[in-house]
N, C-alpha and C positions, 0 to 999 in steps of 0.2 A: 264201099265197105272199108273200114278201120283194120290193117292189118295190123300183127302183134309189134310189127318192129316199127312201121308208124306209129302207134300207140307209145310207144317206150320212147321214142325223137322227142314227141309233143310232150311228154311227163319232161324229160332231161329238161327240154328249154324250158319249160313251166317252174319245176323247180332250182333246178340248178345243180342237183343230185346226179352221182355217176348213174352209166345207161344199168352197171352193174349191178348196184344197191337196189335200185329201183325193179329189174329183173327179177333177184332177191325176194324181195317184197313180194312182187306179185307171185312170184312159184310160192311160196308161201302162204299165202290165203287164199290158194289153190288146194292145195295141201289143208290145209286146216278147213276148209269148204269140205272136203270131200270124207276128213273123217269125223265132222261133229254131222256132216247128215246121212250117214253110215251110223253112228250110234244114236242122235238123236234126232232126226229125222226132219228138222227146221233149220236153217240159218238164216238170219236178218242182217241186211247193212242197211245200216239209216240210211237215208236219203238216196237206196238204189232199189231195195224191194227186197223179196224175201222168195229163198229157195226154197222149196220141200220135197217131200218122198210122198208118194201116191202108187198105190196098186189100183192097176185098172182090172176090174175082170172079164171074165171071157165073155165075148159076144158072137151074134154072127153079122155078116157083112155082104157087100154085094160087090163083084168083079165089076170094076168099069168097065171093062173090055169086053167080058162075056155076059154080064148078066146073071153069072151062076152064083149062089150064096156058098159065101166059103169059111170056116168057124179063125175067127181070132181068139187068140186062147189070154190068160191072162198074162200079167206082164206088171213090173215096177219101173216107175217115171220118175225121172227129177222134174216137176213145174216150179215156175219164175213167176211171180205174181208183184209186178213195179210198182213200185212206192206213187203215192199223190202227188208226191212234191217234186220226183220226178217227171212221171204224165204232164205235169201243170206246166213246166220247163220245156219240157220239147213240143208241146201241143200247143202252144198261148200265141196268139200268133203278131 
């Protein structure tokens, strides 16, 4: 797995940009991720996929462990749903 501050080395030497600017940046479309699907409940980056907001409702369920049905109540999710042109990239072989 890609840590955050490996991810920011591999950006620096990519572009040539401080580790700074580019920190910057990403807390930033962090931030702006988290308040356009807060008010509008999608966000799209080309060629990475698209975030959304989804309420799950309540179900019920079964203990792995015991067998017994136990009620999950309902709940609000961020789902990631990757772009084609991503899939096409890392799956092509």
């Amino acid at each position: 797995m890609l840590t955050k501050s490996e991810m920011l080395n591999k950006l620096v030497s990519a572009t040539g940009l401080k580790k700074k600017d580019i920190t910057n940046v990403l807390d930033a479309q962090n931030d702006l991720l988290a308040k356009v699907l807060k008010k509008e409940k999608k966000y799209k980056l080309q060629g990475l996929g698209i975030f959304s907001v989804r309420n799950r409702k309540a179900r019920m369920a079964r203990n792995p462990q015991t067998g017994a049905m136990v009620k999950v109540p309902a709940k609000t999710v961020i789902r990631f749903r990757v772009s084609k042109d991503l899939k096409t990239k890392v799956l092509s072989k």
